[in-house]
C-alpha positions, 0 to 999 in steps of 0.5 A: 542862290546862283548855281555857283553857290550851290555847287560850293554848298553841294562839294561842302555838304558832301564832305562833311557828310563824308567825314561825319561817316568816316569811322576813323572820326570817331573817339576812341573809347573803350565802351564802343572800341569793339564796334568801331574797330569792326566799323573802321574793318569793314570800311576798308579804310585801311589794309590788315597792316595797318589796322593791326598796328593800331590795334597794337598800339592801342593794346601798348597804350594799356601797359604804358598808361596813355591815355586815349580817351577822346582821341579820334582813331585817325589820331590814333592811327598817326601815332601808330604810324609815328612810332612804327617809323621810330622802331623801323629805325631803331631796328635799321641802326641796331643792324647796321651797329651789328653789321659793322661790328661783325665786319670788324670782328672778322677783319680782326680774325683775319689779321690773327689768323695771318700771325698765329695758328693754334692746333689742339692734338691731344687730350688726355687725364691725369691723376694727382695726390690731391686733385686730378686734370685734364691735359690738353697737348696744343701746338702755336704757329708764329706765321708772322714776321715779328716774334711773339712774347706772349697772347691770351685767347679763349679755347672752346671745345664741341662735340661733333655736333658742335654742341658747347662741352667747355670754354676756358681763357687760357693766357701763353707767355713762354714766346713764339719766335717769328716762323717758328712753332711751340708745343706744350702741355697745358691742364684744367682742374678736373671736377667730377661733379661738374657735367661739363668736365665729367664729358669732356674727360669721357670724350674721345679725342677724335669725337672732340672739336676745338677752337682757339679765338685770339684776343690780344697778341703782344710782340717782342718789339713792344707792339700789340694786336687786339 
């Protein structure tokens, strides 16, 4: 054999013996999988990340009923890799879905703020025969050019904390003519056996917040914003 020969032999031999010690070769089982993932640590073969990930996904294959069984751990660890690289952008197009809608959502508001202002500046309670009301004195703002017909909106009320204390739809179609500014008075039915009402009506005004959040605008001229 020519020296040739025998350093082609020598680099072959090395390998193998350099796979054959390589504890990511080896088949997963779950009899031996302690010792072999103790095995491929101390290898340094892979950093903390790494290793945690196909732990992980090892544990995952468990609940979904993959079966591992005569996989080697590098094979384990591509599928780990695979499916990580799958959720990295999954969670980037979840994001980016959320960003978009966020910015739409604020263009929105932006567009409402411009038309119609809504101020809360009273609250009060009122009794009847038969059932009794809170009563909510809220002016509307047309800011805009064109004169309002009618809108719907939400109106949320926090404490001072901004602590949830009662959200409700409310829906004005008595019109708001372009420049000008409505006032009235607009009630909710009073439930002395539901929290949310029995604070609200305790509440002082000044120790109350509210916010009115637009969600459609229709205009005397037969256009919409929404």
């Amino acid at each position: 054999m020519n020296i040739k020969k025998l350093s082609i032999l020598s680099i072959a031999l090395a390998i193998f013996l350099s796979s054959c010690s390589n504890p990511l070769n080896r088949k997963y089982s779950d009899a031996t999988m302690i010792d072999d993932v103790k095995a491929i640590r101390e290898s340094n073969k892979l950093d903390t990340a790494e290793l945690s990930a196909m732990a992980l996904y090892v544990v995952g294959a468990k609940f979904t009923g993959e079966n591992l069984e005569g996989k080697t751990y590098q094979e384990i660890l591509d599928s780990a890799r695979e499916a990580k690289k799958k959720r990295d952008k999954q969670e980037a197009e979840e994001k980016a879905l959320a960003a978009k809608a966020e910015a739409e959502e604020k263009a929105k508001a932006e567009q409402f703020n411009k038309i119609l202002t809504v101020a809360v500046y009273d609250k009060g309670y009122e009794e009847a025969d038969y059932e009794d009301y809170i009563t909510y004195k809220i002016s509307f703002q047309n800011k805009g050019s064109k004169d309002i017909r009618a809108f719907k909106g939400s109106l949320t009320v926090t404490d001072l904390f901004d602590s949830e204390i009662k959200s409700f739809n409310m829906t004005m179609d008595d019109g708001v003519k372009a420049g000008a500014t409505f006032s009235d008075t607009y009630t909710t039915k009073y439930n002395q056996f539901m929290d949310e009402d029995v604070r609200l009506k305790n509440k002082d005004f000044k120790d109350l917040k509210f916010s009115f959040k637009p969600l459609k605008v229709i205009f005397a001229d037969g256009t919409t914003l929404e």
